[in-house]
C-alpha positions as CSV (number, residue, x, y, z in Angstrom):
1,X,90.3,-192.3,38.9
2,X,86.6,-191.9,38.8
3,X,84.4,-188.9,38.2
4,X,82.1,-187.2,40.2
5,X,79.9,-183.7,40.4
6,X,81.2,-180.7,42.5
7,X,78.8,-179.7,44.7
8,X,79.1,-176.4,44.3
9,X,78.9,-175.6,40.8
10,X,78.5,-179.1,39.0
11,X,80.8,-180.0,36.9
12,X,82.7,-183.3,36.7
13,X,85.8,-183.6,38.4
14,X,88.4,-186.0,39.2
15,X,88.1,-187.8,42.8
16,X,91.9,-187.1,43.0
17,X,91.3,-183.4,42.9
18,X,91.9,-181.4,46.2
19,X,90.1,-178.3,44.6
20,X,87.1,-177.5,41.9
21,X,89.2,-176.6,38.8
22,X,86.4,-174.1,37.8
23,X,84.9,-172.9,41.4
24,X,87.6,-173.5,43.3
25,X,85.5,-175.6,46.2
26,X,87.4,-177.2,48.6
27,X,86.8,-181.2,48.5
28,X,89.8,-182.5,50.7
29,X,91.0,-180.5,53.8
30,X,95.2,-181.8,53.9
31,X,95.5,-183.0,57.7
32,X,98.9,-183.3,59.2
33,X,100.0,-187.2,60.1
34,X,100.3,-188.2,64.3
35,X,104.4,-187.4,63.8
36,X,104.1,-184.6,61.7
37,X,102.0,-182.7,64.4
38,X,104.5,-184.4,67.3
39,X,107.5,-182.4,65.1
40,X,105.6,-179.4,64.9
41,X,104.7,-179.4,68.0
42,X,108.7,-180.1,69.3
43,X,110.2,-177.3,67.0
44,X,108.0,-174.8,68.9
45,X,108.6,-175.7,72.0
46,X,112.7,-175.7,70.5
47,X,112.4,-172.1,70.0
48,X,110.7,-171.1,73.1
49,X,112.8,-173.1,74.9
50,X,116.0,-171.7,73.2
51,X,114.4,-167.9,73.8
52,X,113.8,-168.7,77.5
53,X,117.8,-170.0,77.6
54,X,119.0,-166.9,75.5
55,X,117.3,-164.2,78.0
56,X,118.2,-166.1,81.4
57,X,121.4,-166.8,80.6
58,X,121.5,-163.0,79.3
59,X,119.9,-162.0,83.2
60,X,122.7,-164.5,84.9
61,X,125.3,-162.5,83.3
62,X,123.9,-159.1,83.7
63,X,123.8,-159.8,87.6
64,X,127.2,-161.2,87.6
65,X,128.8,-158.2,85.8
66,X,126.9,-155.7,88.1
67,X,128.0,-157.8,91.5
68,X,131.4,-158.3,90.7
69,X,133.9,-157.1,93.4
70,X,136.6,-155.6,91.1
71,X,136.6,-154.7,86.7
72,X,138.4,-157.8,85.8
73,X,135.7,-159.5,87.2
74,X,133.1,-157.9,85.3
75,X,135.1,-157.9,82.4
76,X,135.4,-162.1,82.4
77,X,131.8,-162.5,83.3
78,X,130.8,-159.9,80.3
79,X,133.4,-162.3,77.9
80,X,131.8,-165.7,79.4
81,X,128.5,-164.5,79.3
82,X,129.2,-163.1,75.4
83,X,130.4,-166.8,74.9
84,X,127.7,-168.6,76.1
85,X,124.9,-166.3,74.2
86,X,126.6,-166.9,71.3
87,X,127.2,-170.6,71.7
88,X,123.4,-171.2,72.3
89,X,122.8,-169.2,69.4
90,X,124.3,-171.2,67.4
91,X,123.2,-174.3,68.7
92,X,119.6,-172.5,68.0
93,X,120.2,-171.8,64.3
94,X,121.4,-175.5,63.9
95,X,118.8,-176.9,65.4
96,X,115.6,-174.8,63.6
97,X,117.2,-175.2,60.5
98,X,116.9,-179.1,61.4
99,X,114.0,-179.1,62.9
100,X,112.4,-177.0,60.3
101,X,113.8,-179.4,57.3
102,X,111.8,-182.2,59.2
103,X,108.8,-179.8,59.8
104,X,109.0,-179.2,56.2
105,X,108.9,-182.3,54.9
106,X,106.2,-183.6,57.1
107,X,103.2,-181.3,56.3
108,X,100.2,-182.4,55.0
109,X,100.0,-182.8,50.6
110,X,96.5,-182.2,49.3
């Protein structure tokens, strides 16, 4: 650990530092690794996929309920569609909170 001058105001700091401790200047920018941007990258397109899934499996249902012939009909495609909405819900929650533990632990340390 070697000493050097800040070029900002100075004073000696440690080569280790991310920051000036007395200016605050910014020495090292954090950059995220190759797989932590991949990650990122997968646990966005996660969610949009997921809210794509949500609202067209939402638009199925409406148009089954609305085209059905008789009320049980719409009342069992209402129930299945519930089912399903709820089902990729879940499987949503699960998977950000996976995906956003690995996210997590793979950005950038100063």
């Amino acid at each position: 650990m070697a000493l050097v001058q800040c070029p900002e105001c100075k004073n000696e700091i440690s080569t280790d530092a991310a920051k000036c401790p007395s200016c605050g200047f910014t020495l090292k920018v954090a950059v995220r690794s190759t797989f932590g941007k991949v990650v990122k990258w997968g646990f966005i397109a996660f969610n949009v996929l997921m809210f794509f899934w949500i609202v067209s499996g939402l638009a199925t249902g409406g148009d089954a309920v609305s085209g059905s012939s008789n009320e049980f009909e719409a009342a069992g495609a209402a129930i299945g569609t519930g089912l399903g909405v709820g089902i990729i819900a879940c499987f949503w929650g699960v998977g950000d909170i996976i995906l956003g533990t690995i996210v997590l632990l793979t950005r950038p340390k100063a």
